[in-house]
VONUKOL-354452 format. One line per 5 residues: for each residue x, y, z negated of N, C-alpha, C. Coordinates in steps of 0.2 Angstrom, whole numbers, plus 5000, padded with zeros to 4 digits. Atoms other than C-alpha are relative to their C-alpha. Layout:
% residues N
X:Y:Z:X:Y:Z:X:Y:Z ~ ...
END
This chain:
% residues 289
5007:5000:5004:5038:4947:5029:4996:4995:5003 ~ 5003:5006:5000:5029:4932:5029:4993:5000:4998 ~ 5006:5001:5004:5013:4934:5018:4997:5009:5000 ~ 5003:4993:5000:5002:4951:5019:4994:4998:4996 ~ 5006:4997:5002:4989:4954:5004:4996:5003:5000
5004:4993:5001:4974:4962:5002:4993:4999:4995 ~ 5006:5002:5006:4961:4964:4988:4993:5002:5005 ~ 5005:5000:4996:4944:4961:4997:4993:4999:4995 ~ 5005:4996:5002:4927:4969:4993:4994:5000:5007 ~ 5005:5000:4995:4911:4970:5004:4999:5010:5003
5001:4994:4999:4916:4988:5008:5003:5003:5005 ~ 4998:4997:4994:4918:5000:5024:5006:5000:5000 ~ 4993:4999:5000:4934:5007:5019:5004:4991:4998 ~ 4996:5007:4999:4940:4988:5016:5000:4996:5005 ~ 5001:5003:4993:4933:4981:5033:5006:5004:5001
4994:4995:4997:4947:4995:5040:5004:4997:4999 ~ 4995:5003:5002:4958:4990:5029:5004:4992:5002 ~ 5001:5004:4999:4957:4973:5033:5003:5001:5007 ~ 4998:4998:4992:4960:4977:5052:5004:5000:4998 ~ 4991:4998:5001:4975:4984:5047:5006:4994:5000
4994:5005:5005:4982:4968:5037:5000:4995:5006 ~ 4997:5004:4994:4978:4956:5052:5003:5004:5007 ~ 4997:4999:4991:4985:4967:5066:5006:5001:4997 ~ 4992:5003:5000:5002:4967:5054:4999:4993:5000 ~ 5000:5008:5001:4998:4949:5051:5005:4997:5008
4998:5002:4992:5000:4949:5072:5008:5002:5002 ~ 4992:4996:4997:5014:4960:5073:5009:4998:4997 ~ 4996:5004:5007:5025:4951:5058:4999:4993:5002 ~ 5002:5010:5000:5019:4933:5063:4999:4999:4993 ~ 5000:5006:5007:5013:4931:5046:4993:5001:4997
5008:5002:5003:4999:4926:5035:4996:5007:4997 ~ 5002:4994:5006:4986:4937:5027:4995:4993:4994 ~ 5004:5002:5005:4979:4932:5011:4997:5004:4995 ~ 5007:4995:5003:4962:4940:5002:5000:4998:4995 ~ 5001:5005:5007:4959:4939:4986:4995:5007:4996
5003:4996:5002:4943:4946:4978:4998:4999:4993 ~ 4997:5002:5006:4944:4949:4960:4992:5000:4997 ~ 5007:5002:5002:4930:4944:4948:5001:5002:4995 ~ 5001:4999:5006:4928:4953:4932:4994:5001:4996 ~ 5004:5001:5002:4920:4950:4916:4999:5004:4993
5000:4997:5006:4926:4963:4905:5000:5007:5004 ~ 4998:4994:4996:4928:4983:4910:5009:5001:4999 ~ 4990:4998:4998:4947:4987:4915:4999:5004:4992 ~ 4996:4995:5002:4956:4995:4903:4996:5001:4994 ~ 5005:5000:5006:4943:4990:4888:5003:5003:4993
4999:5003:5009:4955:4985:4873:5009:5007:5001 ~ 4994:4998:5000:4971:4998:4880:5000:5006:5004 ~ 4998:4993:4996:4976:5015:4887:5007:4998:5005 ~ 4992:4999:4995:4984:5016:4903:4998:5004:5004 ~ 5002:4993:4996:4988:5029:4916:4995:4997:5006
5003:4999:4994:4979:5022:4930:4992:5000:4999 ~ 5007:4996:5001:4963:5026:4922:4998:5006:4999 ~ 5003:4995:4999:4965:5040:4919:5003:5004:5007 ~ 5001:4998:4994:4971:5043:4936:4995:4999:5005 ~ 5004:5000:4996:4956:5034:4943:4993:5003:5000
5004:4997:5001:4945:5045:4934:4998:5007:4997 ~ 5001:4991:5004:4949:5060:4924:5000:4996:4991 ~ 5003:5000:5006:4944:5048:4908:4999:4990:5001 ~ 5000:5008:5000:4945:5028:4903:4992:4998:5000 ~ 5007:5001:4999:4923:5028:4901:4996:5006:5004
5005:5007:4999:4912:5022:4911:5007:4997:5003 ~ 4996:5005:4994:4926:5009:4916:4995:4998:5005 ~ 5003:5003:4996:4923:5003:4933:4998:4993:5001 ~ 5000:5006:4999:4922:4986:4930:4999:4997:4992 ~ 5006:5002:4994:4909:4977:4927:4995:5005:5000
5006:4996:5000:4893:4985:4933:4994:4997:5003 ~ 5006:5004:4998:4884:4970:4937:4999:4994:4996 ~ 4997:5005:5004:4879:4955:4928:5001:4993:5004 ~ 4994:5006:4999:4886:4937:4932:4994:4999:5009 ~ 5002:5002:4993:4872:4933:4948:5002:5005:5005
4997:4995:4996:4877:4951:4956:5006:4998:5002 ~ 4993:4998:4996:4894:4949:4956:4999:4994:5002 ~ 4999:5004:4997:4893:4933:4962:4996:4999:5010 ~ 5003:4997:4995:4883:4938:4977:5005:5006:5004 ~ 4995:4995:4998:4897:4953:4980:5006:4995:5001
4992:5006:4996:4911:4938:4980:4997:4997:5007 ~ 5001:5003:4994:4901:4928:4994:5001:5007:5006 ~ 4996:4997:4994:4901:4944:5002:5005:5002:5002 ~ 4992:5001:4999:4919:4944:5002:5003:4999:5002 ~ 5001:5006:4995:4920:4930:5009:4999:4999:5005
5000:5001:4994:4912:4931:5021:5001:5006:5006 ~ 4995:4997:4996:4920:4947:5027:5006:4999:5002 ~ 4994:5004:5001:4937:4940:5025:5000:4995:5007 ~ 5002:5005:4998:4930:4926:5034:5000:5001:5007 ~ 5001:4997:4994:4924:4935:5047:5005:5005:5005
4993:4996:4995:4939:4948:5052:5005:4996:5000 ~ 4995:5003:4998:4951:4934:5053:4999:4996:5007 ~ 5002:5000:4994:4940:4926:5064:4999:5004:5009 ~ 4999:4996:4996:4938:4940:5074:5007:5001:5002 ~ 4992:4998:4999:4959:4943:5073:5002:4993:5005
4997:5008:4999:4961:4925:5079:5003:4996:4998 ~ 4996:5005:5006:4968:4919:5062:4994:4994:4998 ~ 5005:5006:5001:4963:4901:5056:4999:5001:4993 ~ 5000:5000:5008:4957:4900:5038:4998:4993:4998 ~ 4998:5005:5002:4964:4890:5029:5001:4999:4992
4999:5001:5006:4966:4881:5010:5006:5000:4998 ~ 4994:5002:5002:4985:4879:5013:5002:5004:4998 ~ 4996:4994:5005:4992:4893:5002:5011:4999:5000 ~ 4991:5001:4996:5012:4896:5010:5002:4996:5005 ~ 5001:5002:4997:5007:4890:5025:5008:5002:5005
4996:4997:4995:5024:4895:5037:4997:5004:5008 ~ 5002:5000:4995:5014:4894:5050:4996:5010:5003 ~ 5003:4993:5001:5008:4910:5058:4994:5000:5003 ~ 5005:5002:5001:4990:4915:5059:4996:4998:4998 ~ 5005:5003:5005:4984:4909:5045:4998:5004:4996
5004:4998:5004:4972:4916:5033:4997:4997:4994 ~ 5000:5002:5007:4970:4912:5015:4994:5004:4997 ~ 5002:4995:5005:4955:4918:5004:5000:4995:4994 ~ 5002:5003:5007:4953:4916:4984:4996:5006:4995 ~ 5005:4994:5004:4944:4924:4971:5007:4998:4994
4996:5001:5007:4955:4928:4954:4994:5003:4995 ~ 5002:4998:5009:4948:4932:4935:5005:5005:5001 ~ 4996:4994:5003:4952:4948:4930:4998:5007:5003 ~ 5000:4992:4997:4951:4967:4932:5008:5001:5004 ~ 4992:4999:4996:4966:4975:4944:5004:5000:4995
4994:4999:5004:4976:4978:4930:5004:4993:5000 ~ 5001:5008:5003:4975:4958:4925:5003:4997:5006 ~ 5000:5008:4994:4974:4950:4942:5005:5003:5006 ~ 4995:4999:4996:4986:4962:4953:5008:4997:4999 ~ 4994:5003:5002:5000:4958:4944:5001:4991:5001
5000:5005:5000:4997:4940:4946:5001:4998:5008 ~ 4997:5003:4993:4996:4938:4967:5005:5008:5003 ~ 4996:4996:4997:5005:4955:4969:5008:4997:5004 ~ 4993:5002:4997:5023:4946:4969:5001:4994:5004 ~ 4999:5006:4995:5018:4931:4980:4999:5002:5006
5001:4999:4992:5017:4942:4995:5004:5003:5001 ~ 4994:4995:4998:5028:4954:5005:4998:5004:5000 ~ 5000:4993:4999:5017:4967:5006:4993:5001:4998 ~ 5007:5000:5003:5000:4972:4999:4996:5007:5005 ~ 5003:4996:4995:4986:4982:5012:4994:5003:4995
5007:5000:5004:4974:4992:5001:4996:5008:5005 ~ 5002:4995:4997:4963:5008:5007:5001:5005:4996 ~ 4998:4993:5004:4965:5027:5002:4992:5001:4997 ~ 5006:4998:5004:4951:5032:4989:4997:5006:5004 ~ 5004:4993:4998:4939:5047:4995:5004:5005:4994
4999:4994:5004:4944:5064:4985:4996:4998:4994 ~ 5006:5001:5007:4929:5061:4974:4997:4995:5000 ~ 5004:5005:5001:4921:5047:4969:5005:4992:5000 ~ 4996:5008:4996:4927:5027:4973:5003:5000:4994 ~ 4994:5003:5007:4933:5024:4955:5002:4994:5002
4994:5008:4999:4937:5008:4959:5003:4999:5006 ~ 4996:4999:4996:4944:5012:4975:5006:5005:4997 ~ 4993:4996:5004:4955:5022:4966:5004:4995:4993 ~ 4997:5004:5005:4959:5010:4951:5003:4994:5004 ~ 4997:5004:4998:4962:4995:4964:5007:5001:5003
4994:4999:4997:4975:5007:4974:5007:5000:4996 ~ 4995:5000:5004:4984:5011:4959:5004:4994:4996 ~ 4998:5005:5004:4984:4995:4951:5005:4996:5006 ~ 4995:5003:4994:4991:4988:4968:5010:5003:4999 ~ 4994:4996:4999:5004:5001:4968:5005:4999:4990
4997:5000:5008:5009:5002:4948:5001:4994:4996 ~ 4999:5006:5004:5008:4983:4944:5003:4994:5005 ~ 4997:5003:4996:5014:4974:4958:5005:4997:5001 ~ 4994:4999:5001:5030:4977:4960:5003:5000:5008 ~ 4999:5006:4993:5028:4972:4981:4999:5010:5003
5000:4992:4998:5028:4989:4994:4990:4997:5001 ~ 5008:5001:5001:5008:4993:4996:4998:5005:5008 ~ 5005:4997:4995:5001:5000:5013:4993:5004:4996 ~ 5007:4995:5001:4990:5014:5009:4996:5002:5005 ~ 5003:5000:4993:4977:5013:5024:4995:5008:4997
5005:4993:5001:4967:5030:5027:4990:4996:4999 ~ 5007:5002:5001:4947:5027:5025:4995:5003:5006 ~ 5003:4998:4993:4943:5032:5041:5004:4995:5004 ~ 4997:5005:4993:4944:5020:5058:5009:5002:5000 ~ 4994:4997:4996:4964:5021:5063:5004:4993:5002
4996:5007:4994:4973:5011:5074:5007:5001:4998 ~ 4993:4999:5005:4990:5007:5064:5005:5000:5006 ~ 4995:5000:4996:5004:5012:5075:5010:4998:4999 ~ 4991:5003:5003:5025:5004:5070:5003:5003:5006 ~ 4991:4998:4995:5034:5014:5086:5003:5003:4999
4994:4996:5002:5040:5028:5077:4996:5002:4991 ~ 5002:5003:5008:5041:5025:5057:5005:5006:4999 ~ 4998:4995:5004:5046:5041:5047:5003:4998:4991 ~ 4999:5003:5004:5056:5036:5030:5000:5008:4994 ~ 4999:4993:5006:5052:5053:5014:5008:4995:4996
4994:5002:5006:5072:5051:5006:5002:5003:4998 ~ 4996:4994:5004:5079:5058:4993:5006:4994:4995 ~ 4993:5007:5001:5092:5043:4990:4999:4999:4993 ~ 5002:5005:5006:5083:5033:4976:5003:4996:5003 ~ 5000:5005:5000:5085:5017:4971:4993:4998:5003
5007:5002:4999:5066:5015:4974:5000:4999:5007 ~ 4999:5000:4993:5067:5019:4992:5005:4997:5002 ~ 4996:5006:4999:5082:5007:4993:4999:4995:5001 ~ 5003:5006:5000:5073:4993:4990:4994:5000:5005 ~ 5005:4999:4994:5057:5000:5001:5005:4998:5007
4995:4999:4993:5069:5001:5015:5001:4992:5001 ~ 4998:5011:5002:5077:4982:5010:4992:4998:5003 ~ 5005:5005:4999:5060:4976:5011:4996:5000:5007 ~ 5001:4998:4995:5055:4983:5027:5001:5000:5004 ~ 4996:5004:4992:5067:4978:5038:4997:4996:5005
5003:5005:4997:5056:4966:5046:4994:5006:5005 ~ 5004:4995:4997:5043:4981:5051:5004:5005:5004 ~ 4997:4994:4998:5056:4994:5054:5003:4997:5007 ~ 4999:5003:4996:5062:4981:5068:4996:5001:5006 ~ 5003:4997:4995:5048:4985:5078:4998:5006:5002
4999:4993:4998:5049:5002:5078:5006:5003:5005 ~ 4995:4996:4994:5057:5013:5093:5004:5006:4997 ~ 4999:4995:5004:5061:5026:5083:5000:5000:4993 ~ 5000:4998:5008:5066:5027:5064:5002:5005:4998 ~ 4999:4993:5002:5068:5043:5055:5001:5003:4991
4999:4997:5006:5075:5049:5039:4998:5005:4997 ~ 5002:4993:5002:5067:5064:5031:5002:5001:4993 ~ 4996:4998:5005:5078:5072:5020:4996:5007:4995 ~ 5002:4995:5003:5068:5087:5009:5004:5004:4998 ~ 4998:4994:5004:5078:5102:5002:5006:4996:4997
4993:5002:5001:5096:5091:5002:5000:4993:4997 ~ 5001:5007:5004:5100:5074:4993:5004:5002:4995 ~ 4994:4999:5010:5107:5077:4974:4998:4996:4998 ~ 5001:5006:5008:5102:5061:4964:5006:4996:5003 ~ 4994:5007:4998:5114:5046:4965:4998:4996:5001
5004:5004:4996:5111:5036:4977:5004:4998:5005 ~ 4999:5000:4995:5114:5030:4994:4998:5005:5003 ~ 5003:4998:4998:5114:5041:5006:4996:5000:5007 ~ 5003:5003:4994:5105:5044:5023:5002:4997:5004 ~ 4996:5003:4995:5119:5042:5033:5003:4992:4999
5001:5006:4998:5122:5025:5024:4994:4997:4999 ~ 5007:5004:4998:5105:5021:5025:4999:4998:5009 ~ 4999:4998:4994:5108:5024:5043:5005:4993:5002 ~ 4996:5007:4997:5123:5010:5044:4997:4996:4997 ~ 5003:5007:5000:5114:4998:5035:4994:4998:5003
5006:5003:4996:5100:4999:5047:5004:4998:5007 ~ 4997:5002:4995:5111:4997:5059:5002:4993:5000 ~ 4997:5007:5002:5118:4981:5053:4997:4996:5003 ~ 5004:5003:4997:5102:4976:5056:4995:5000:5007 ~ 5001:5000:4991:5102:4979:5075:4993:5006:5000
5004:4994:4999:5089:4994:5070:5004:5009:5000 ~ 4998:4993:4999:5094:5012:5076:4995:5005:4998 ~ 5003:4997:5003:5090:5025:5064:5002:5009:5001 ~ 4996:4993:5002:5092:5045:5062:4998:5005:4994 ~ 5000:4996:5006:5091:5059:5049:4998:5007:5004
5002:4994:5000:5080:5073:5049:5000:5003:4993 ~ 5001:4994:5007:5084:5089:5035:4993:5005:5003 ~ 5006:4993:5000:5069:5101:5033:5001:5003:4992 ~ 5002:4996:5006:5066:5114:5018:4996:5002:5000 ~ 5004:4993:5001:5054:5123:5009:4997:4998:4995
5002:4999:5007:5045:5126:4994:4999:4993:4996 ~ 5002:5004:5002:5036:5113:4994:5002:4992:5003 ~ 4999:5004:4995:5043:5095:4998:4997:4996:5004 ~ 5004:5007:4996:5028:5084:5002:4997:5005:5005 ~ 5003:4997:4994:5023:5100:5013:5005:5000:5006
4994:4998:4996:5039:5101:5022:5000:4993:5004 ~ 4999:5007:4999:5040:5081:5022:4992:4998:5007 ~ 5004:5001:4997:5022:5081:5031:4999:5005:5007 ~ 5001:4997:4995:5026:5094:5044:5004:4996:5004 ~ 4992:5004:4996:5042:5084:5048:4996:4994:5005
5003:5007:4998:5030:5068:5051:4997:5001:5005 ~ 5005:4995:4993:5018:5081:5064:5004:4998:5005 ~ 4996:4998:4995:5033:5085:5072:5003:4992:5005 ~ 4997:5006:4998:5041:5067:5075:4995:4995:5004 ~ 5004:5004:4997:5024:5060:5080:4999:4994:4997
5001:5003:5003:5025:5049:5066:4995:4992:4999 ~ 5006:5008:5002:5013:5030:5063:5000:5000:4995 ~ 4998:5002:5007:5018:5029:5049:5006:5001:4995 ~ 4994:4995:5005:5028:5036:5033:5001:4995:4994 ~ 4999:5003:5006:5037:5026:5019:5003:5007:4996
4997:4997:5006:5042:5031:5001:4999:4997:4996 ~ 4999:5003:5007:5044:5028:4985:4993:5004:4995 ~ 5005:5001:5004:5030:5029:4975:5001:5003:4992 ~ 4995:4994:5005:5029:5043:4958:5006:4996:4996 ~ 4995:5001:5002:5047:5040:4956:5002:5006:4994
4999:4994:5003:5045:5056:4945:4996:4998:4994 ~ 5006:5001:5006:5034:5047:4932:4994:5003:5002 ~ 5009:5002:4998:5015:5044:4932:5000:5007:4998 ~ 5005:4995:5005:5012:5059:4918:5003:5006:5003 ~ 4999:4993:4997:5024:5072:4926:4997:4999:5006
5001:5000:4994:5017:5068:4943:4990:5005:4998 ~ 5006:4999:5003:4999:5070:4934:4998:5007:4999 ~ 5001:4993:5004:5002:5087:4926:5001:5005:5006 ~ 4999:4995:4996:5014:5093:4940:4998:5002:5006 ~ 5000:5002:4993:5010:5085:4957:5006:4998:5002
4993:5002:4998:5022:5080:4968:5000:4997:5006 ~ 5002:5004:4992:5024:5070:4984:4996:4994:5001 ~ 5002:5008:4998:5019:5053:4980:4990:5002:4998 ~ 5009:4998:5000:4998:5062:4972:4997:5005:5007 ~ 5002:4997:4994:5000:5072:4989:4999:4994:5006
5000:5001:4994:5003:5058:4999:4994:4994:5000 ~ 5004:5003:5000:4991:5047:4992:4991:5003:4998 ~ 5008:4994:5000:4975:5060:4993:5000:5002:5006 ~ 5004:4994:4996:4978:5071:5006:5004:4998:5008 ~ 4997:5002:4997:4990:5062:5020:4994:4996:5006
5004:5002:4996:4982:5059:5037:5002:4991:5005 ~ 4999:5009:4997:4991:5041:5041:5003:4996:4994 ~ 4999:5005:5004:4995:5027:5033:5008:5002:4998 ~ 4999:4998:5004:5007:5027:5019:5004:4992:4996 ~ 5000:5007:5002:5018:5011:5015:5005:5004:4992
4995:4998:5007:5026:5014:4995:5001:4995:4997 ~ 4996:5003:5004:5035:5006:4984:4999:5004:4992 ~ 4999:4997:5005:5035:5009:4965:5003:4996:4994 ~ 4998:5005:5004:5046:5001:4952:5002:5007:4992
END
């Protein structure tokens, strides 16, 4: 992993967030690059899609815009100069060179567009994209940036909590149920999973799709000089089973795949990936294809 995203905004929970993206910046040797989106139409004006209505029950008042052209341009300098300022504090240098190899380097840009428009656009030129978890209530637009990160991207997305937390990679819990989604989270991973001391498979109530399983997820991580294992747990519920498992193990951090059950049944029924992205007390790396 070479390049770490993050959509930046003049707001608390995205100072956190931000921490987050340069302390993997440091632990990855790799760059981070900000990008605060400038829009001049409201998301999701001329089209129905689900992540409005996940980010609010209902497509009006879009989140975007709610200021006219001097505002928002006053919220991008602050952006900037947030950005600006945590890389500086990180002891990244900020730079114009966009693909820089070097490590510690810091890139910021403004793009056109609402999340839907402008994620899909620097989503697939990173390894990994850092956004923050929405509050329960409110933060439409922290709720429409998380989604559109995770749902248009195509890149895995750090779901940071919105509270202070100091990100920990020594022991990395992995929710499986032998997708292909979480195949490719795993793939892309390798680089993070490498510094952890402990990797752990969390199997919920058996493995029935077609797939790899854990135990060969287990030799391909071994291949790559990472030693993994496989915890089974059951019960009713998986994402409650999957989040005792992560107490128990002492967990930093939990990978998964992202509603791999579809947006609208995940919507009506629930599921693990609306529990782990609401009610989960540590950060949360997914994948959603």
């Amino acid at each position: 992993m070479r390049m770490i995203g993050i959509p930046v905004a003049d707001r608390d929970e995205c100072a956190l967030a931000l921490d987050a993206a340069f302390e993997l910046g440091k632990i990855l040797d790799a760059g981070v690059a900000g990008y605060h989106m400038v829009a001049d139409k409201p998301a999701w004006e001329d089209r129905f899609d689900m992540a409005g209505v996940w980010a609010g029950g209902q497509l009006l008042p879009a989140p975007w815009p709610d200021d006219d052209e001097k505002a928002r341009r006053k919220m991008a300098d602050k952006a900037r100069d947030l950005f600006q300022a945590k890389a500086e504090a990180a002891g990244f240098q900020c730079t114009s060179n966009i693909g820089s190899s070097k490590p510690g380097q810091a890139v910021y840009s403004e793009i056109s567009g609402t999340p839907d428009q402008a994620v899909p656009a620097f989503g697939p030129t990173n390894d990994m994209l850092v956004v923050s978890r929405p509050t329960p209530r409110g933060g439409m637009k922290a709720w429409v940036v998380m989604l559109s990160a995770l749902l248009d991207s195509t890149t895995p997305v750090l779901i940071m909590p919105q509270k202070k937390h100091t990100l920990k990679t020594d022991r990395i819990a992995i929710a499986w149920n032998n997708g292909a989604t979480e195949a490719l989270l795993v793939r892309s991973a390798v680089p993070l999973l490498k510094q952890a001391k402990e990797v752990t498979f969390i199997t919920a109530n058996g493995e029935s799709r077609h797939g790899p399983r854990a135990k060969d997820m287990i030799n391909y991580l071994k291949a790559h000089g990472i030693k993994a294992s496989q915890k089974k747990v059951k019960g009713k519920s998986a994402a409650s089973a999957i989040e005792t498992a992560v107490d128990e193990l002492d967990a930093g951090l939990l990978l998964s795949g992202g509603y791999t059950r579809g947006r609208m049944r995940e919507l009506v029924m629930g599921g693990v990936t609306e529990n782990l992205v609401t009610k989960t007390r540590l950060p949360v790396l997914m994948l959603h294809k």
